[in-house]
BADOMAR-316732 format. One record per residue (C-alpha): residue in one letter; z, x, y. Coordinates in steps of 0.001 Angstrom, whole numbers, plus 500000, padded with zeros to 6 digits. Layout:
N
<a, <Z, X, Y>>;
...
This chain:
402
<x, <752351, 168301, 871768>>;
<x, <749023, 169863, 872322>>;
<x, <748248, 173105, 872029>>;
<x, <745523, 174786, 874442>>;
<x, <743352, 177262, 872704>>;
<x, <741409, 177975, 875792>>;
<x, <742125, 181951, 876092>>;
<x, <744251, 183193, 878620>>;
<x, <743162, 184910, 881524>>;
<x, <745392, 186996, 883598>>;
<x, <744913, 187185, 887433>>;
<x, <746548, 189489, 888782>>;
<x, <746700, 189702, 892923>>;
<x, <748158, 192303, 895165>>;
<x, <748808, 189804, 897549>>;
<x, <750279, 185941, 897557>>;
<x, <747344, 183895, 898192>>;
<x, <748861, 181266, 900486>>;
<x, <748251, 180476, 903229>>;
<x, <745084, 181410, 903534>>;
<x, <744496, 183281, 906213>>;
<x, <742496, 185937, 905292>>;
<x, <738866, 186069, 903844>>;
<x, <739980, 187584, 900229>>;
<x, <742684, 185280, 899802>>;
<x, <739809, 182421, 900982>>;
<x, <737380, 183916, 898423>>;
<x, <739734, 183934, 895593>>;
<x, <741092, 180656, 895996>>;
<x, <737800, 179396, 896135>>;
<x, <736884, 181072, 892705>>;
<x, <740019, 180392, 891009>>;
<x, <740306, 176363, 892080>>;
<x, <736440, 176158, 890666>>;
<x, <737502, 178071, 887169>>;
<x, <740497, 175306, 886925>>;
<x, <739821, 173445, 884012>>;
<x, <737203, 175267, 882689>>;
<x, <736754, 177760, 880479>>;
<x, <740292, 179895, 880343>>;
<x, <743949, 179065, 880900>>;
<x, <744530, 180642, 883868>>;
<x, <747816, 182454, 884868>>;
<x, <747877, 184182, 888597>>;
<x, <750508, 186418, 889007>>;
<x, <751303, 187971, 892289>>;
<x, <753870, 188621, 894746>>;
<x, <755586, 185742, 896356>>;
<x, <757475, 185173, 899523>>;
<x, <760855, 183744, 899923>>;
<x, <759455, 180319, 901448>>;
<x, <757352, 180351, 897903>>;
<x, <758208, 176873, 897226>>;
<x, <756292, 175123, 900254>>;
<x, <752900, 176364, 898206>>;
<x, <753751, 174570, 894539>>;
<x, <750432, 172445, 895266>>;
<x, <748198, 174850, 896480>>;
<x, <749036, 177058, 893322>>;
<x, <749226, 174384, 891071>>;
<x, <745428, 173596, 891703>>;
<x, <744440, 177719, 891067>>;
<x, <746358, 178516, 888230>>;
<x, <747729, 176871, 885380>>;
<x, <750702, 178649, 885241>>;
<x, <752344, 181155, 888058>>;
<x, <754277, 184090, 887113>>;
<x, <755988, 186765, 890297>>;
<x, <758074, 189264, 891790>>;
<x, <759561, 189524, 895272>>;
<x, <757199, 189834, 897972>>;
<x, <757568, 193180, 899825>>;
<x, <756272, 193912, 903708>>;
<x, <756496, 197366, 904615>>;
<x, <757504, 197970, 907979>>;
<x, <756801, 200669, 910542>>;
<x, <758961, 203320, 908460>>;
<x, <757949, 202351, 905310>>;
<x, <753705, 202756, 906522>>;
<x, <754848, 206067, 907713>>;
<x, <756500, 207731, 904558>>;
<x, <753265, 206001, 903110>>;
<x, <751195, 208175, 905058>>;
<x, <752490, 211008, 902802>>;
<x, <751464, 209718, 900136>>;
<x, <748857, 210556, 897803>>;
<x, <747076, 207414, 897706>>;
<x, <745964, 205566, 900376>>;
<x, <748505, 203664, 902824>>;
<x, <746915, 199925, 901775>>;
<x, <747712, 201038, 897902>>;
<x, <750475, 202835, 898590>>;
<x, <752881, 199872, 900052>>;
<x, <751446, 197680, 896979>>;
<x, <753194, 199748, 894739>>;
<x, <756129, 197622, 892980>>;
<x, <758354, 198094, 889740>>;
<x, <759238, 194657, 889882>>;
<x, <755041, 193856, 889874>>;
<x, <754569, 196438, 887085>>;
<x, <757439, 195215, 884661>>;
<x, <756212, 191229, 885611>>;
<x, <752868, 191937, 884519>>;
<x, <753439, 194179, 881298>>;
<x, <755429, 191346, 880756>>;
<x, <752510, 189089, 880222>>;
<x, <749738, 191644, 879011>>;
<x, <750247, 190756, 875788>>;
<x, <749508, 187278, 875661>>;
<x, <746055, 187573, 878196>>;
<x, <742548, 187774, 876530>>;
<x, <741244, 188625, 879750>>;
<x, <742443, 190513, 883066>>;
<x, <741152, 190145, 885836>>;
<x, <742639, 192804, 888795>>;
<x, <742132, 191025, 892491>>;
<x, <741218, 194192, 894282>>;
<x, <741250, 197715, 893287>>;
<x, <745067, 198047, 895150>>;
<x, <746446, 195963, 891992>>;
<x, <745779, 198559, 889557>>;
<x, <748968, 199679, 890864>>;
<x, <750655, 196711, 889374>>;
<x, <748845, 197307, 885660>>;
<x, <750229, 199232, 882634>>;
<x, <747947, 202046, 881572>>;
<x, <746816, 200019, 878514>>;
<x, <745946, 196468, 878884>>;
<x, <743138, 193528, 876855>>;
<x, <739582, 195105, 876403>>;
<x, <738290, 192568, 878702>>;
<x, <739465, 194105, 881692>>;
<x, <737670, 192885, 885038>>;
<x, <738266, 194385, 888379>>;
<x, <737369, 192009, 891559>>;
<x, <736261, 193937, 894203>>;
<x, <735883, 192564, 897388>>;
<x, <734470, 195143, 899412>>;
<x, <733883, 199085, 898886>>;
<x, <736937, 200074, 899998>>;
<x, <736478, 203774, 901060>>;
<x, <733551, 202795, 902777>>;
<x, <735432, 200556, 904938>>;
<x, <737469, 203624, 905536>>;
<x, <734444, 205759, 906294>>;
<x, <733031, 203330, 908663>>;
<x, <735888, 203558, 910679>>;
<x, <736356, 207407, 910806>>;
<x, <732940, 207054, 911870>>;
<x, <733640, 205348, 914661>>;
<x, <736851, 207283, 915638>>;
<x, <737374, 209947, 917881>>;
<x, <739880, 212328, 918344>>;
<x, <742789, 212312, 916268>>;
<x, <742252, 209343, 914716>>;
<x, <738844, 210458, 913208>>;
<x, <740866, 213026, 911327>>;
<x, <743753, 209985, 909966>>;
<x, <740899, 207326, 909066>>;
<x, <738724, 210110, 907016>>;
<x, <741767, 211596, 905199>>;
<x, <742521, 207869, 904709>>;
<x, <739047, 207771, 903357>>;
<x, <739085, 210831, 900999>>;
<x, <742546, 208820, 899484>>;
<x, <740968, 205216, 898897>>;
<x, <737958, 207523, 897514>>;
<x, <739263, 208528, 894812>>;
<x, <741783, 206757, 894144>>;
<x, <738635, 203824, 894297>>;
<x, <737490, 205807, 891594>>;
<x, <739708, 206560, 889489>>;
<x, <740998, 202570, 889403>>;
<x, <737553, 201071, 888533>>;
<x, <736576, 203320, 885956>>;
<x, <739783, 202074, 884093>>;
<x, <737674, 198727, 883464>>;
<x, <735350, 197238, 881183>>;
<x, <733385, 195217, 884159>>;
<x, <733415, 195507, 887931>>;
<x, <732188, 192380, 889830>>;
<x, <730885, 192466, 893245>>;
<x, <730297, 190224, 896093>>;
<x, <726552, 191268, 896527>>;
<x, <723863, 192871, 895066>>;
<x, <724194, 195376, 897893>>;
<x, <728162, 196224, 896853>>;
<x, <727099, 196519, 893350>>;
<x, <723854, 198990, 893809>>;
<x, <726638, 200974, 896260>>;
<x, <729182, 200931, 893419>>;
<x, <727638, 201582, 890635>>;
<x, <726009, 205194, 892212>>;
<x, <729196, 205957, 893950>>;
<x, <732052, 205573, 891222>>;
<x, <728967, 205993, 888158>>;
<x, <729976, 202661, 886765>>;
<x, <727972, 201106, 883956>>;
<x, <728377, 197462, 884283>>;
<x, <728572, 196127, 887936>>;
<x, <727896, 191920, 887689>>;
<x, <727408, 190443, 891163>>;
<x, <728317, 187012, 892301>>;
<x, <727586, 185120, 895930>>;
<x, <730055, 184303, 898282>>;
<x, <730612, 180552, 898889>>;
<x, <732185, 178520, 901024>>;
<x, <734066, 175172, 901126>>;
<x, <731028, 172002, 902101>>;
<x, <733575, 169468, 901846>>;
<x, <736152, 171131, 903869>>;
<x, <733767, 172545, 906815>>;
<x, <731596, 169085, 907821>>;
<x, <728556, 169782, 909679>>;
<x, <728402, 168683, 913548>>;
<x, <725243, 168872, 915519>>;
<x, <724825, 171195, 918183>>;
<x, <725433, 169701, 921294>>;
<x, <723110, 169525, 924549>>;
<x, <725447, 171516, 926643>>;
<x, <726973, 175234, 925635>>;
<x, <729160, 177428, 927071>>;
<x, <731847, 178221, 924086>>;
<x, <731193, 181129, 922301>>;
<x, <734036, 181582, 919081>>;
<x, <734894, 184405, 917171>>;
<x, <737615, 184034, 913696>>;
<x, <739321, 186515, 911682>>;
<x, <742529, 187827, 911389>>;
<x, <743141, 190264, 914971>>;
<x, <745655, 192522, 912962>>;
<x, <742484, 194065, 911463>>;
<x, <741416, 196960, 912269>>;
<x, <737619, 196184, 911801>>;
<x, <738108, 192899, 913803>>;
<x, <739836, 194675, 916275>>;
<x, <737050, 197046, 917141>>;
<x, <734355, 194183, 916758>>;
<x, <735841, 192247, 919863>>;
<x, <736684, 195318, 921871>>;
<x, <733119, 196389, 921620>>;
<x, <732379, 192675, 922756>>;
<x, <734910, 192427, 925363>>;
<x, <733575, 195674, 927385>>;
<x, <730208, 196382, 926369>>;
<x, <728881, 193042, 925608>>;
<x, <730892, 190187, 927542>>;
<x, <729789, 191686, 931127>>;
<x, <725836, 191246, 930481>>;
<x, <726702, 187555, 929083>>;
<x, <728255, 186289, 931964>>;
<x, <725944, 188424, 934706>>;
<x, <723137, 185416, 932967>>;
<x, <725926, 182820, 932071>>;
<x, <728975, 183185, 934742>>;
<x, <730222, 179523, 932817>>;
<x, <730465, 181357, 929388>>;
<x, <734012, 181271, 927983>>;
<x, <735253, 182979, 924855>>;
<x, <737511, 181576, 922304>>;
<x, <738952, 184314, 919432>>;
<x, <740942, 182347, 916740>>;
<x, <743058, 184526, 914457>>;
<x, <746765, 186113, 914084>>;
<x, <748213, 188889, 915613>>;
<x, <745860, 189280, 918532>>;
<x, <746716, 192862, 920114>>;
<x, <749128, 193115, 923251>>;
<x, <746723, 195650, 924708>>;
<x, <743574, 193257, 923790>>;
<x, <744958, 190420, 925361>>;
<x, <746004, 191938, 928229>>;
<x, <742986, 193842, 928954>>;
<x, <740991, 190765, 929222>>;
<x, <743191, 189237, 931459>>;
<x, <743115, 191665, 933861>>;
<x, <739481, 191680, 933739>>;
<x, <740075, 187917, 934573>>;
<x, <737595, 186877, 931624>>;
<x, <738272, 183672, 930589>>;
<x, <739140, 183863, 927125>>;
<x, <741644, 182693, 925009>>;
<x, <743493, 184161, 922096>>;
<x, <744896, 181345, 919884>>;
<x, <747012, 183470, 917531>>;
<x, <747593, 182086, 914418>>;
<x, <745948, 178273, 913497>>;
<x, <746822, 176472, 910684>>;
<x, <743357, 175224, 910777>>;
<x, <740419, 176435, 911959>>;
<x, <738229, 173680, 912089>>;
<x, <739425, 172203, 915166>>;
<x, <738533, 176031, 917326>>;
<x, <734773, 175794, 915666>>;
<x, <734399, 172075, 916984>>;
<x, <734844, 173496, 920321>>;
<x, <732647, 176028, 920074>>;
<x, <728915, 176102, 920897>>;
<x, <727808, 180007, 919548>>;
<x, <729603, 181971, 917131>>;
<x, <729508, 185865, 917437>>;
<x, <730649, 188590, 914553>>;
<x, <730247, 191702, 916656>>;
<x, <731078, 194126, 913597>>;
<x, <730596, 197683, 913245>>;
<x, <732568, 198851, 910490>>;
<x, <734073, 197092, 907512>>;
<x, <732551, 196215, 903881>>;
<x, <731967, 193414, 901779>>;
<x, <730864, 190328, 902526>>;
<x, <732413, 187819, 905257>>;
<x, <733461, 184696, 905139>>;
<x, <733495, 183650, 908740>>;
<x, <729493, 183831, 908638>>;
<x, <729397, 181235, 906287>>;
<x, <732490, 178778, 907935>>;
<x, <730776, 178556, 910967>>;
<x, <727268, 177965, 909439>>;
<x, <728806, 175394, 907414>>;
<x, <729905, 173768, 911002>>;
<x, <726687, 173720, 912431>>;
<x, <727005, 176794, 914745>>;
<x, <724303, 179349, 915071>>;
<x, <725243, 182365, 914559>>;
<x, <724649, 186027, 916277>>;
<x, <725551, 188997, 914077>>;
<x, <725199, 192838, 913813>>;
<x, <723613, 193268, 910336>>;
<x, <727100, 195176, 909407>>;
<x, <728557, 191432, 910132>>;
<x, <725977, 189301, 907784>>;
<x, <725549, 192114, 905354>>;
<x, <725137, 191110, 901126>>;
<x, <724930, 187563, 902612>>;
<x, <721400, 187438, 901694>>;
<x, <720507, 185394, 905243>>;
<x, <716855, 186243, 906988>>;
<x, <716946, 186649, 910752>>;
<x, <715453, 184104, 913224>>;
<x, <716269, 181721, 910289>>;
<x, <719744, 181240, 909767>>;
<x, <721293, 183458, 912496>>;
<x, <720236, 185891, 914792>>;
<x, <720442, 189588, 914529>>;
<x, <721445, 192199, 917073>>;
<x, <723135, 195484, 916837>>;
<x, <723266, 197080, 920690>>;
<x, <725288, 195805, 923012>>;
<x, <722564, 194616, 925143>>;
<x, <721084, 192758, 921857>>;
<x, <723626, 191236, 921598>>;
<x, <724550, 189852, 924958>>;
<x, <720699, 189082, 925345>>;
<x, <720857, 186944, 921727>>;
<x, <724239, 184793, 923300>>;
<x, <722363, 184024, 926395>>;
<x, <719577, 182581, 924554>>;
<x, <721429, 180448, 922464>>;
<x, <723194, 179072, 925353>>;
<x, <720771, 178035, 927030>>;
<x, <718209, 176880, 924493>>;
<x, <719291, 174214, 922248>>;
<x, <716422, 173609, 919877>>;
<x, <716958, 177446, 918657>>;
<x, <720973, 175937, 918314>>;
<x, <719556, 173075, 916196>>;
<x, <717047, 174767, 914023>>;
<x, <719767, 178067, 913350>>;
<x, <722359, 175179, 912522>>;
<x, <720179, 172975, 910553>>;
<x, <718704, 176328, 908644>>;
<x, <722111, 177748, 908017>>;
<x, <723640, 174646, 906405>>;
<x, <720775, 173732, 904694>>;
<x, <721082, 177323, 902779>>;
<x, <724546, 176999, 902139>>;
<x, <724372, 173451, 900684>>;
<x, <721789, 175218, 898355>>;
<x, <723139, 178074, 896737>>;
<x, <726826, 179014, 898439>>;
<x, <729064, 176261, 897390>>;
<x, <732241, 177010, 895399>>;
<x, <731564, 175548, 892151>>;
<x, <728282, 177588, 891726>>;
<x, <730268, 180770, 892549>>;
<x, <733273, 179688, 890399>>;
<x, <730687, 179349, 887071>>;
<x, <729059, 182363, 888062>>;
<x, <732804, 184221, 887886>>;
<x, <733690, 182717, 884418>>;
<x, <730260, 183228, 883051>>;
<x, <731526, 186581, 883526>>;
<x, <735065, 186537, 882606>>;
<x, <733278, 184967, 879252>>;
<x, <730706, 187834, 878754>>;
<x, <733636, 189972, 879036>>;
<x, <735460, 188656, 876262>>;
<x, <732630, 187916, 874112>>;
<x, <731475, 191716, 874169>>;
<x, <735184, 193101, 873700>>;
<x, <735636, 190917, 870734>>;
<x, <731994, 192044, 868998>>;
């Protein structure tokens, strides 16, 4: 029998990765099915739901080897005691002893860890290899922030006592590691000063080529798309700002304009609202695949104003050949130039003004499409990003073993 000597890294996630419906799961899976192979022997651990089996292929192609504990969902009562807590509510319902004992379980035998968001540091023993990565995906407290900011009333005072929580605990987590990767130079500059960490690498986000193909724009538009999951929070202000501040100076210039917003979990309230309106737009709920809702469309819109990190939705429908319109919040650490691979626009009236045009003028549709995909093709696909991950999960083993 052979014996691998690769070393071992650990990944350790806070959440199952499958199906992949979110844009950290996305990201991760991305990295991870790149690393396969390469460098390390890779075991993910993570929770996993009952209905774990009907993913054996999809983690069979991350992860050599997949260790887990009971997946829990808190429900309305358990978010509320979490509330009391004194971490934040996100951490808080992460918290299992079933997690903790699974991973002490295989500390031992990893060279490297790498932590999948600062939430899993509530899975980790206090001691663990001395290459220790954390993954961060976004600046969490600023994500918290952003919304407070946004916030009135009441809920100003929940999202920045939310934010004072993720704050330190934010903290407290990274400083536990050796390394601290971000998903832009932007994150790590913000890092680095906030939490006064001393080694913050950066890598790119990437996206699948192979999976999104590339279709033309076509002569006629009148489909504008939006995609992300509608059970979050910063999603969930992004389209109200576009439903009521935005969507009325669209169709007072393009009455034919119809809106398509692909993602679970679409709000009651949200749905309704734009029914009443009598908008035409549809809510798909959950897809299994998205591809099919970005063939339809002719524009695609990310109308954020709060959140962190780096998104992934940019980059899927630039990989489709649709031009994109984005508040800079939206397209932010992507490293994309306005007028060249999407168009910018904060205000509401920006951004109404920036839909209109694409609508109705289709070379700026071709050269945005051509320009975006043409970019991603050369720096942002998944391989690149997966070797510039284990270059780092190697740096960080060659400089705890000096």
């Amino acid at each position: 029998m052979t014996v691998d000597k690769r070393p071992r890294l650990l990944f350790v996630s806070p959440r199952f990765l499958f199906p992949l419906n979110e844009g950290g799961k996305i990201r991760t899976t991305g990295i991870l099915r790149a690393m396969k192979g390469g460098a390390f022997d890779i075991t993910l651990a993570s929770p996993a739901p009952p209905e774990v089996d009907r993913y054996e292929k999809e983690i069979s192609s991350v992860a050599d080897r997949f260790v887990s504990w009971p997946e829990y969902r808190a429900g309305v009562l358990g978010r509320a005691a979490a509330v009391l807590s004194k971490l934040p509510v996100s951490v808080a319902t992460d918290r299992s002893e079933a997690g903790r004992r699974t991973v002490a379980a295989e500390m031992p035998e990893a060279d490297v860890l790498v932590a999948d968001f600062p939430h899993s540091a509530v899975l980790l023993p206090a001691e663990g290899p001395g290459a220790s990565i954390m993954f961060t995906h976004n600046v969490e407290a600023e994500i918290l922030e952003r919304h407070a900011s946004v916030a009135t009333g009441w809920q100003r005072i929940v999202w920045a006592r939310q934010a004072f929580k993720m704050a330190r605990f934010e903290g407290d987590a990274l400083r536990r590691f050796a390394s601290v990767i971000a998903v832009s130079a932007r994150d790590a500059v913000a890092l680095a000063a906030r939490y006064d960490l001393a080694h913050v690498p950066r890598i790119d986000t990437g996206v699948d080529l192979e999976f999104y193909r590339y279709q033309a724009p076509r002569d006629a538009a009148r489909v504008v798309v939006f995609s992300g999951a509608m059970d979050s929070r910063s999603n969930i202000d992004g389209i109200e700002f576009l439903l009521r501040d935005v969507w009325p100076l669209v169709v007072a210039k393009n009455p034919e304009a119809r809106m398509l917003v692909v993602g679970r979990n679409p709000p009651d309230a949200l749905v309704a609202e734009a029914r009443a309106a009598g908008l035409p737009w549809e809510f798909t709920g959950t897809v299994d695949d998205i591809r099919p809702s970005l063939e339809q469309a002719d524009v695609a819109v990310i109308p954020l104003r709060v959140g962190s990190g780096t998104r992934l939705k940019a980059f899927e429908a630039m990989a489709c050949g649709l031009p994109v319109v984005s508040t800079t919040l939206g397209v932010e650490g992507l490293g994309l130039e306005p007028e060249a691979q999407y168009l910018a626009a904060d205000s509401a009236e920006d951004f109404a003004r920036a839909i209109c045009r694409l609508l109705r003028d289709l070379p700026a549709r071709r050269r945005l499409a051509q320009g975006g995909r043409e970019l991603l093709e050369a720096r942002y696909g998944w391989d690149r990003i997966g070797r510039q991950f284990e270059t780092i999960c190697l740096d960080a083993l060659e400089r705890a073993t000096r």
